[in-house]
C-alpha positions in Angstrom: 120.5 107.2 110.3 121.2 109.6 113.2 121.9 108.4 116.4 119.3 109.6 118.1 116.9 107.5 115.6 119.0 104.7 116.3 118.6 104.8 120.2 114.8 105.4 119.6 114.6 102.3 117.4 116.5 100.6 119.9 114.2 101.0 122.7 111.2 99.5 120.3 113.3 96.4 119.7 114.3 95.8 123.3 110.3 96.4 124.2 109.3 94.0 121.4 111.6 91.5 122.3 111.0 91.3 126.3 107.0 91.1 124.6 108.4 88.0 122.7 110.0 86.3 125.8 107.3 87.4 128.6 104.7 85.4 125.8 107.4 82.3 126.1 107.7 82.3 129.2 104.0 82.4 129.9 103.6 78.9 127.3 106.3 77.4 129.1 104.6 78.2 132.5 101.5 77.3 131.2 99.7 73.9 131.0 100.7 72.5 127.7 99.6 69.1 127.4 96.8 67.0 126.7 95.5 64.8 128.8 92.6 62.4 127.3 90.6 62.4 130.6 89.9 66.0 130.6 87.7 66.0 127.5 84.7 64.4 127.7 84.5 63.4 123.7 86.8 63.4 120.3 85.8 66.4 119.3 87.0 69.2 122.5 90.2 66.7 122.2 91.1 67.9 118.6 89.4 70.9 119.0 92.3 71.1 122.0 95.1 69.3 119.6 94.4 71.8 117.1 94.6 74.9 119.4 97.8 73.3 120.7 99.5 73.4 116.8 97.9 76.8 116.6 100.0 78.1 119.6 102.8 76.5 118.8 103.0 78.0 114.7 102.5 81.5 116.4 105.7 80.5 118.7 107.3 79.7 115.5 106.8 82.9 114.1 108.3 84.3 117.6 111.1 82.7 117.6 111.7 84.0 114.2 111.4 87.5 114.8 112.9 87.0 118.1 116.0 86.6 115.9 115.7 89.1 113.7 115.3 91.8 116.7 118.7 90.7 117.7 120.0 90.9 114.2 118.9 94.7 114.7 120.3 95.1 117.9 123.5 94.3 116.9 123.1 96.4 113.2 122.5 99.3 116.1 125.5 98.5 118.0 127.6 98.1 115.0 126.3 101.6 113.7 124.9 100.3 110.6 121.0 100.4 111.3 119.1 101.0 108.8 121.1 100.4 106.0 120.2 98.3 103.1 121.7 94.9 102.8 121.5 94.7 99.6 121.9 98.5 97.9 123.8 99.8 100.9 121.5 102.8 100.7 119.2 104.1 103.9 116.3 102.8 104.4 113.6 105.3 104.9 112.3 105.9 108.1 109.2 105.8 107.5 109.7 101.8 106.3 112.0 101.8 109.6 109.0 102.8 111.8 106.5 100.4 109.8 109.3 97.4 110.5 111.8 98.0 112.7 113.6 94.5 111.6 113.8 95.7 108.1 116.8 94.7 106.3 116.0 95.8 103.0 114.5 99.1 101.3 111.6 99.2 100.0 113.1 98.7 96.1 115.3 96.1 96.9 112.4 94.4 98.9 109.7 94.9 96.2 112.8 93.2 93.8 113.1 90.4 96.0 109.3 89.5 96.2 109.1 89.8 92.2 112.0 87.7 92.0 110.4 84.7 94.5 106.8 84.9 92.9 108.2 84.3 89.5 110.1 81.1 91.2 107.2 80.0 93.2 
């Protein structure tokens, strides 16, 4: 991958990730407890409970991607964005530009998921 891809790339990680941490640190600002006396009956309170584990799955997911942006970042440093973890060949840009945490091509990925269905 050329280094001006690279650098371009960059840039969408670093904007994705500061997304990621602005949404933490707006839950973590935010009122995030449950207080019985606020709800009037059962049903707001799970209705509440239930938003609460909703929020906190999608900060699951977050923190997840969150790590794989870094991965990225430091494939970029390292000058080895973009390549393949598991062929060693480019993947294409166009897979790049889809999913900027990509670690695999689209082959090797496509192995991967056959390969996990068939053990699931």
């Amino acid at each position: 991958m050329k280094k001006r891809d690279q650098q371009k790339y960059k840039k969408v990680l670093l904007e994705q990730r500061e997304d990621l941490l602005q949404n933490a640190r707006r839950t973590l600002q935010g009122d995030i407890h449950l207080d019985p006396d606020d709800f009037p009956d059962e049903i707001d309170t799970a209705s509440s409970e239930m938003n609460l584990a909703f929020q906190g799955r999608l900060r699951e997911r977050e923190r997840g991607l969150l790590g794989k942006i870094n991965q990225a970042l430091d494939k970029i440093a390292q000058g080895i964005y973009g390549e393949c973890e598991s062929c060693g060949e480019q993947i294409s840009l166009k897979r790049i530009k889809a999913r900027p945490v990509a670690k695999l091509c689209i082959d090797c990925k496509s192995e991967q998921e056959q390969i996990e269905r068939r053990n699931a």
